[in-house]
C-alpha positions in Angstrom: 0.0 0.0 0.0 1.2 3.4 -0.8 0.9 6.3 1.9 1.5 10.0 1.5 1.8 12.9 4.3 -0.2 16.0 4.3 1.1 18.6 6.4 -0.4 22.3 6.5 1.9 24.9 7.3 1.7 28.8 8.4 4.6 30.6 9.8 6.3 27.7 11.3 9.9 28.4 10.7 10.8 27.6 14.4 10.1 24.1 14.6 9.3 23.0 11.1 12.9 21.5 10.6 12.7 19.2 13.2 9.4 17.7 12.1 10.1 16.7 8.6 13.4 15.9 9.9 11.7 12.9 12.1 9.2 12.4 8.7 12.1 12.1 6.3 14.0 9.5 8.4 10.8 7.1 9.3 11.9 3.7 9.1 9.1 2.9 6.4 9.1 6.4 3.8 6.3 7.5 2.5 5.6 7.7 -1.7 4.5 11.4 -1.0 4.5 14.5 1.0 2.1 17.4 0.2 2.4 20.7 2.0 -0.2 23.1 1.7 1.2 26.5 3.5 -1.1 29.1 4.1 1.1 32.0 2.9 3.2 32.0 5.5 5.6 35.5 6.3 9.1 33.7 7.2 10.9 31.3 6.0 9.0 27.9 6.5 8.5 27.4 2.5 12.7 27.7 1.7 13.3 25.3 4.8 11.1 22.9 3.7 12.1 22.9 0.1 15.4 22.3 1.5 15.1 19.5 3.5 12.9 17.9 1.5 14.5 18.4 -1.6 17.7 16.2 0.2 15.6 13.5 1.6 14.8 12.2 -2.1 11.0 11.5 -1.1 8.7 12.9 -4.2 7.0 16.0 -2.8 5.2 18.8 -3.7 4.4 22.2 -2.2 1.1 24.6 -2.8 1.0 28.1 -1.3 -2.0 29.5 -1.0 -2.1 33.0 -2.0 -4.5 34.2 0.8 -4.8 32.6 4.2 -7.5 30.1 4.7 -6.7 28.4 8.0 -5.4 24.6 8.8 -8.8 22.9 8.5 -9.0 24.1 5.0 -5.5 23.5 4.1 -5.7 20.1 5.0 -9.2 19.6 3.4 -7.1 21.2 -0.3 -4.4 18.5 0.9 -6.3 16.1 -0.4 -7.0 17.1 -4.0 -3.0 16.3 -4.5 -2.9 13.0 -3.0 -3.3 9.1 -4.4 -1.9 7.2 -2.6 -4.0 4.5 -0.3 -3.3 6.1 3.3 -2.9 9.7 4.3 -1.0 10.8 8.0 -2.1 14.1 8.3 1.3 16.1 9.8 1.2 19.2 11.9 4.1 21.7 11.5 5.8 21.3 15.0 5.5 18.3 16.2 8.3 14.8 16.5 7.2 11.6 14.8 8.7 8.6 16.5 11.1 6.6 14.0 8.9 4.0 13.2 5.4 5.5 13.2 4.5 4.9 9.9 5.5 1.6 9.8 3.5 0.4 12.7 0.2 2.3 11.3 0.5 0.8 8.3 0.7 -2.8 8.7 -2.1 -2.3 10.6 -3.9 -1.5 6.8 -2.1 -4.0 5.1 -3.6 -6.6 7.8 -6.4 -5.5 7.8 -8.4 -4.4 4.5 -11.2 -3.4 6.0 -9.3 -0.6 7.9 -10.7 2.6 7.4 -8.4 4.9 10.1 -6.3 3.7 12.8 -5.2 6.1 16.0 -2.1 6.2 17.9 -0.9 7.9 21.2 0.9 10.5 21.6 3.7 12.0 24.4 2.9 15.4 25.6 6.5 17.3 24.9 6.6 20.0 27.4 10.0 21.8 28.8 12.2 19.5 26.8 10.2 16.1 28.2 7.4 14.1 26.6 7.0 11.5 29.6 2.6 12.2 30.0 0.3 10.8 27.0 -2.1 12.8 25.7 -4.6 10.7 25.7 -4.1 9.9 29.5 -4.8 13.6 29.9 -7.7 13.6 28.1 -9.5 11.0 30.0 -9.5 8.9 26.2 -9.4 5.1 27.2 -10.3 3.3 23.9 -11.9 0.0 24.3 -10.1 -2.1 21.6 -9.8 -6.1 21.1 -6.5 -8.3 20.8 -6.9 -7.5 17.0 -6.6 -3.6 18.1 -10.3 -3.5 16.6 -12.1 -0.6 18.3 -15.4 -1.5 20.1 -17.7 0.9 17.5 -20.6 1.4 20.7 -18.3 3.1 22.9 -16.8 5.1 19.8 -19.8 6.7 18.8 -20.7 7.3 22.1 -17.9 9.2 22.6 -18.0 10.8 19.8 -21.7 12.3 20.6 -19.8 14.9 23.1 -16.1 15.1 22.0 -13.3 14.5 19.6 -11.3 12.0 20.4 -9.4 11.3 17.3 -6.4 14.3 17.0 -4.7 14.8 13.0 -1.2 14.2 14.6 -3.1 10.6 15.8 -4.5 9.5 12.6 -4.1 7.2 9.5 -6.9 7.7 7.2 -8.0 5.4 4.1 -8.5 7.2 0.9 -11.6 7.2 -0.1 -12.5 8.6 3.6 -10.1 11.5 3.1 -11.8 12.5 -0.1 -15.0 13.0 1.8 -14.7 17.0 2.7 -16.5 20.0 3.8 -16.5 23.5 3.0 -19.9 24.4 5.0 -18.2 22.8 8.4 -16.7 24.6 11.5 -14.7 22.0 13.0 -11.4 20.7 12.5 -10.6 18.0 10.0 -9.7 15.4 12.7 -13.3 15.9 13.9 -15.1 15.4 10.7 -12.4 12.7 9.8 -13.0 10.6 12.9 -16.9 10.5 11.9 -16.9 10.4 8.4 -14.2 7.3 8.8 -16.6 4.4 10.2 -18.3 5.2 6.8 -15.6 3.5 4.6 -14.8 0.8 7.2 -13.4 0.1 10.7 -11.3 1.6 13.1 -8.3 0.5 14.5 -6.3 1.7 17.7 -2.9 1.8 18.7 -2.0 2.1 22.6 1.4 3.3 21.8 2.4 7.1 21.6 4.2 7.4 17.8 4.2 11.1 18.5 5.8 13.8 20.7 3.0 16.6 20.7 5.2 20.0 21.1 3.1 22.5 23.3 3.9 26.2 23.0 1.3 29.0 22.8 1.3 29.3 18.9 -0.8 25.5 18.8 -4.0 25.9 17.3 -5.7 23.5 20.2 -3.4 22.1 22.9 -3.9 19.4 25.7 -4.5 22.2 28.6 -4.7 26.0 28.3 -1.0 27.4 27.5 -2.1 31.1 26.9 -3.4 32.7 30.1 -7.2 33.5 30.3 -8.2 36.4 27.8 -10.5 39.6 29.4 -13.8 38.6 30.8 -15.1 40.1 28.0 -14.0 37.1 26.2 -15.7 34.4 27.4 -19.3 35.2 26.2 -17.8 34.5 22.8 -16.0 31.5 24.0 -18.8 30.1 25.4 -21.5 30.8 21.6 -18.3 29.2 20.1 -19.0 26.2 21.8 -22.1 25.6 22.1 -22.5 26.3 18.1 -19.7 23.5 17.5 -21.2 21.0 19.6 -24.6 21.7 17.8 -23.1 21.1 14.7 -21.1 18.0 15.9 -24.9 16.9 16.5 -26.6 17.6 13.5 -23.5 15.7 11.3 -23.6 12.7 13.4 -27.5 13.1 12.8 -26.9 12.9 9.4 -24.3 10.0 9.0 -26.7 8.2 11.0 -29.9 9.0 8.7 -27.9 8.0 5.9 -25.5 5.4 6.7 -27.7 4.3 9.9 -24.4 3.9 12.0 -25.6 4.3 15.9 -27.3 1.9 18.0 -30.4 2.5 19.6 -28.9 3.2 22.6 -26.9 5.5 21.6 -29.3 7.1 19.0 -31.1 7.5 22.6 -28.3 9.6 24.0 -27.7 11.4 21.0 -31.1 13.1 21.5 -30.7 13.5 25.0 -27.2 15.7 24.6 -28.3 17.8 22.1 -31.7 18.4 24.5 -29.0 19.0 27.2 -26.9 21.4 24.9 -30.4 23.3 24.4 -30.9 24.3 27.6 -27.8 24.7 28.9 -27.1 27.7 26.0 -31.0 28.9 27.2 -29.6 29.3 30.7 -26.5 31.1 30.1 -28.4 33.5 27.4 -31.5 34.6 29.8 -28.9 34.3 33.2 -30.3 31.8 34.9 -27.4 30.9 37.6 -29.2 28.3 39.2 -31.1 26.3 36.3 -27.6 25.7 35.2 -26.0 24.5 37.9 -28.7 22.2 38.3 -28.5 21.2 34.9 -24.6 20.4 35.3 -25.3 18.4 38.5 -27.8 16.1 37.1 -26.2 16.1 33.9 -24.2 12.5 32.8 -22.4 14.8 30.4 -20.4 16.9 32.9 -17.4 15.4 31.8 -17.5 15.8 28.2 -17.8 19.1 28.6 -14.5 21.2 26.5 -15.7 24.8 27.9 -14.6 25.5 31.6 -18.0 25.8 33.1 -16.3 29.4 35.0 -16.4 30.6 31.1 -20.0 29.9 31.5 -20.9 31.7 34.4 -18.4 34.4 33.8 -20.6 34.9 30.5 -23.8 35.0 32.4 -22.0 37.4 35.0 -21.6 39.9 31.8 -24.8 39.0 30.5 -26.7 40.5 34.6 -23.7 43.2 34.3 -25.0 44.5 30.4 -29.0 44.2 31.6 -27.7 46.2 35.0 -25.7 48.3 32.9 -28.6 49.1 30.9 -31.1 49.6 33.3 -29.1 52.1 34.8 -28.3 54.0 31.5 -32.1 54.4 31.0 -32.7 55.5 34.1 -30.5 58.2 33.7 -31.3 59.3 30.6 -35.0 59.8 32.2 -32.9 61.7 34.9 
């Protein structure tokens, strides 16, 4: 089976050395390595011509003449790729030696293999001893064949990602399957569109060191300090309109491709109800509703957004209507 890379790149001059450097010398190479950089200011395009052109591995290199953002670059990836399994490739990360080969067999054991996952070390202060999925609380349920149990996927899946880009092996034919009109990342659409084309596999191993710094577009735990107050009333809408649209995809995979169980068709319902009210509360203020709602709630911890977010944005919401108030009443002053 042939397997190609596609990396998106923006600006990453500081560490993009080091990761092709750990692509390049992969005990199994790939046939291909596409870079899509979104029009990056420095000098990540020259070093990666540099080092690629040296490793021998047929490449190719697109820059995109306006910025469109990773999720997009990775999506436009694709349309330069043929080859039977795509590793998706962040800019700053360290592939350990043989992560390729250990992904692949997994395909070319199994032909019904549609993505496989893999671990990855948490590379902090010059050490990469915690795995990331450890942190995340992501325990996948997997057989002695590494098949992943498909109930428990999709269940998970309902609230959260829990498939990263760095993490993933993706068939073909499930790579070609984009979208423009989505919000979330390609690793989230990825890891639900995949079960489509066949099954997933998991690897306990970490075959990545994730570098965190506080240029990552996501990162295992918050590296930049909080933003203003003002900020989290946005955070908050951001998250609630990703997790509705999380919803209504897996809604549709599953009208079409009829992929969930009952049971968790069941709890599908249930979370989006739960996602419902829980925006209603923090819109109209209502302190208490929400707390209740949290306490009762089985979905506390799939929950991405701090819940202080959430009742920091309610405290601007009473501190606007107060503000308000107090603005007409002076004006009939």
């Amino acid at each position: 089976m042939t397997i190609a890379i596609a990396m998106a790149t923006y600006n990453g001059e500081q560490y993009i050395y080091k990761q092709l450097e750990s692509i390049v010398n992969q005990t199994r190479k790939p046939d291909k390595i596409v870079i899509i950089d979104d029009a990056s200011t420095d000098e990540t395009v020259t070093i990666t011509k540099n080092i690629l052109t040296e490793s021998h591995i047929p490449f190719e290199i697109i820059i995109n003449d306006h910025n469109i953002g990773a999720r997009d670059s990775f999506f436009k990836s694709i349309e330069y790729i043929n080859q039977d399994i795509v590793f998706f490739s962040d800019q700053d990360d360290i592939w350990i030696r043989n992560k390729i080969e250990v992904m692949a067999n997994v395909f070319e054991q199994n032909k019904d293999c549609a993505l496989v996952v893999c671990d990855s070390l948490i590379w902090e202060n010059k050490t990469s001893n915690k795995r990331l999925h450890k942190r995340l609380k992501i325990n996948y349920r997997i057989d002695d064949e590494k098949l992943v149990d498909m109930e428990w996927y999709w269940r998970e899946l309902i609230c959260r990602n829990i498939v990263t880009g760095m993490n993933m092996a993706l068939s073909i034919n499930a790579a070609r399957i984009t979208s423009g009109s989505i919000s979330m990342l390609h690793d989230s659409w990825y890891a639900m569109i995949a079960p489509v084309f066949g099954k997933v596999y998991a690897i306990e191993m970490p075959l990545v060191k994730y570098r965190q710094h506080s240029n990552n577009v996501k990162g295992a735990k918050r590296v930049i300090s909080r933003r203003k107050i003002v900020n989290s009333r946005e955070k908050v809408k951001k998250a609630f309109c990703l997790k509705k649209e999380r919803v209504r995809v897996i809604k549709e995979i599953d009208k079409q491709k009829g992929v969930l169980s009952a049971s968790n068709r069941e709890y599908l319902m249930k979370y989006d109800d739960f996602l419902t009210k829980q925006n209603s509360y923090i819109e109209t203020g209502r302190f208490l509703s929400l707390l209740i709602l949290k306490i009762k709630s089985r979905y506390m911890n799939y929950l991405e957004l701090d819940i202080r977010d959430e009742f920091v944005s309610m405290g601007n919401f009473a501190r606007n209507i107060k503000q308000k108030l107090l603005k007409e009443r002076c004006g009939r002053i």
